[in-house]
N, C-alpha and C positions, 0 to 999 in steps of 0.2 A: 504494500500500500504506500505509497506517494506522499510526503509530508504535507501536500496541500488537500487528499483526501483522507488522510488523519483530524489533519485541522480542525476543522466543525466538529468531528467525536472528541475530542480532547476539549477544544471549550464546553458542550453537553456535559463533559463529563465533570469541568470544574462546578457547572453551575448546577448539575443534580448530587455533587457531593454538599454544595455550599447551603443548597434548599431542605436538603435533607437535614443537613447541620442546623437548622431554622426550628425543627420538631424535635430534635433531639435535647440539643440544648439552647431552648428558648429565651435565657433569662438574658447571655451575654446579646442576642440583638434585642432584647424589649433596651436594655440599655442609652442604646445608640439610637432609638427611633425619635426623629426631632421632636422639642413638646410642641411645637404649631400644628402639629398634625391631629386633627379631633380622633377623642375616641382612645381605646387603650391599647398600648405599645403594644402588649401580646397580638391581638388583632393584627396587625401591621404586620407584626413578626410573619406570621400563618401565611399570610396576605403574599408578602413577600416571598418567604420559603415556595408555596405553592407558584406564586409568576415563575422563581428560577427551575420548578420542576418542567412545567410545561415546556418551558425556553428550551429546555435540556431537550425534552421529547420533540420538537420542533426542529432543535439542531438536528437532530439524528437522524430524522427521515429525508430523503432528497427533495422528497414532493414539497415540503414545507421549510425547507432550510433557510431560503432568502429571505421571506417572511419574518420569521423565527429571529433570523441573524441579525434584523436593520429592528426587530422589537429589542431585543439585548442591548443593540448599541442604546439605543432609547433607555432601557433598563439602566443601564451601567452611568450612564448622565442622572437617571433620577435619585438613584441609592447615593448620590454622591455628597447631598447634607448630609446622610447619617453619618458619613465618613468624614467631616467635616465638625460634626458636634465631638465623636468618639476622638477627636484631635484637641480638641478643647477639652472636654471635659478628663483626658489623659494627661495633659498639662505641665502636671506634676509628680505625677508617676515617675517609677524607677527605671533609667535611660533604657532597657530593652522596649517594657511597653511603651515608654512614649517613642521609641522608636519605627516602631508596630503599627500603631497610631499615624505616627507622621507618614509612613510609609507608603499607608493605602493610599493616600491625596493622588500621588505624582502616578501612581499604579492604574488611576482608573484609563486614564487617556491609551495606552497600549490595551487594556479592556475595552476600550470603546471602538479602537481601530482595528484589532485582531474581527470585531464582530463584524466591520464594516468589509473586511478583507473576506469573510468567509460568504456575505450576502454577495460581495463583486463575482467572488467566483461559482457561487451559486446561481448565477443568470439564466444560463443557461440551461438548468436544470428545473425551475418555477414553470 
């Protein structure tokens, strides 16, 4: 298999380990869910969790990949205050977590572009 038709299984697969990680243990994103947002972080968390499953299921079929791929990119732009609050509110933490923390900021943009690369090349296949 071809590292460009890996591609899309491997982002799927980041984001039905990351949505699955959303039910298992729910408390570290109720954390990071902005308070502007109505309603209760677990909610959101679920909410969440559940978009990256589908995303994942979406990457993974052909018929649906390009779809799937430009929703992600859109995903990975929206989750980007939680990663923004979980930066502030680390703060002060000890240099790994706040490192953690800081880390995810500059991480979304190759998130965002990886997905946008997987819908280009999915064109053909929609």
């Amino acid at each position: 298999m071809s590292r460009s038709a890996r591609s899309p299984l491997l982002l799927a697969g980041l984001l039905a380990t990351a949505g699955a990680a959303h039910f298992a243990a729910p408390r570290q994103f109720d954390a990071i869910v902005p308070r502007a947002l109505p309603g209760e972080p677990r909610t959101w968390t679920h909410v969440s969790g559940a978009v990256e499953l589908a995303l994942a299921a979406g990457l993974a079929l052909p018929r649906t990949r390009r779809t799937a791929a430009l929703a992600t990119a859109a995903f990975f732009v929206g989750v980007f205050p939680a990663n923004v609050k979980m930066a502030v509110d680390w703060r002060h933490r000890p240099a790994p977590q706040k490192a953690a923390a800081y880390g995810r900021l500059p991480l979304q943009l190759p998130l965002v572009l990886w997905a946008r690369s997987v819908a280009k090349n999915a064109q053909g296949v929609s």
